[in-house]
N, C-alpha and C positions, 0 to 999 in steps of 0.2 A: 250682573247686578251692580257691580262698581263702575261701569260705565255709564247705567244710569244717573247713579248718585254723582258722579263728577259734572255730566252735563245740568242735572239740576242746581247744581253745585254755581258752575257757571250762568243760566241764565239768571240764577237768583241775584250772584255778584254784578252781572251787566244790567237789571234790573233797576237794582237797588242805584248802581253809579249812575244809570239814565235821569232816576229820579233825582236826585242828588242836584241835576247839572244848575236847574232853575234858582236854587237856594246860592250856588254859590259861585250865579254867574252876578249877584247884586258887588255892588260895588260899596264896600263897608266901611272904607277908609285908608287910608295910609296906615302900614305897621303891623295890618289885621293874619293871623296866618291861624288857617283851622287844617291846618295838615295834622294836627296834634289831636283833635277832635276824631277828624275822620277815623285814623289810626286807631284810634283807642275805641271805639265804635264797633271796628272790622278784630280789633282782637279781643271782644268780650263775646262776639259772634263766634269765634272762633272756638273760644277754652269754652263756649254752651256746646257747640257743635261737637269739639272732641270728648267732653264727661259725656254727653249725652253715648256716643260712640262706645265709651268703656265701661260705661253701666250697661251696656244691652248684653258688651263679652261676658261680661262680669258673670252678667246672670242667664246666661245663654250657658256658660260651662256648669256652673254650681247646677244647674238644674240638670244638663245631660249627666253630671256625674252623677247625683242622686239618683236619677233614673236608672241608670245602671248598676249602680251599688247602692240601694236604699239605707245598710246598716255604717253606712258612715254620712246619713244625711246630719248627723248634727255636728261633726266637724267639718267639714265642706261649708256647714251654713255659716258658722265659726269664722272660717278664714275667707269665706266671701263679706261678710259683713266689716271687717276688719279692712279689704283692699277695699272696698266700695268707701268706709272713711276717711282714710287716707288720700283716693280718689277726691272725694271731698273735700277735703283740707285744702290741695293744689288747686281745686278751681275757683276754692272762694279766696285763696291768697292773687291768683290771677286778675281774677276779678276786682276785687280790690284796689290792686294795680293799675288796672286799665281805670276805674273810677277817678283817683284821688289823683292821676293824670291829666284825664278830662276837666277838672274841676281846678285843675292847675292852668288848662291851658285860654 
């Protein structure tokens, strides 16, 4: 299955840059550089793609351990909610980053 994901992975990126070429074959001026742009673009892509990635673990173990030991579903659900905002916290600080970047450059 991770070898799907990788290849989708990749055509999406050679997709995405195919599409890309028309916009930034125009000629904008002297001084102009959106390598800052793209950048921050591909890594807001990225910290959606890895939270998305660690909320599925997230709630992929909290549920198998429930399932298995139902008398500890309410501290499981506890300390999964607890890494899922913390989780949280780093993708909107990422995010963030990558924004006020773009909005810089």
């Amino acid at each position: 299955m991770n070898e799907k994901i990788v290849r989708l992975a990749c055509v999406t990126l050679g997709v995405l840059l195919l599409g890309a070429t028309p916009l930034l074959a125009a000629d904008p001026g002297p001084g102009t550089f959106y390598g800052t742009a793209v950048g921050c673009g591909l890594g807001c892509a990225l910290t959606l793609v890895g939270a998305g990635i660690g909320f599925g673990k997230i709630s992929a173990a909290a549920l198998e351990s429930m399932a298995r030991q139902p008398e500890v579903a309410g501290q499981v659900s506890a300390s999964m909610i607890t890494i899922a905002a913390l989780l949280e916290g780093a993708t909107f600080f990422s995010l963030i980053v990558c924004i006020i970047m773009a909005l810089k450059a």
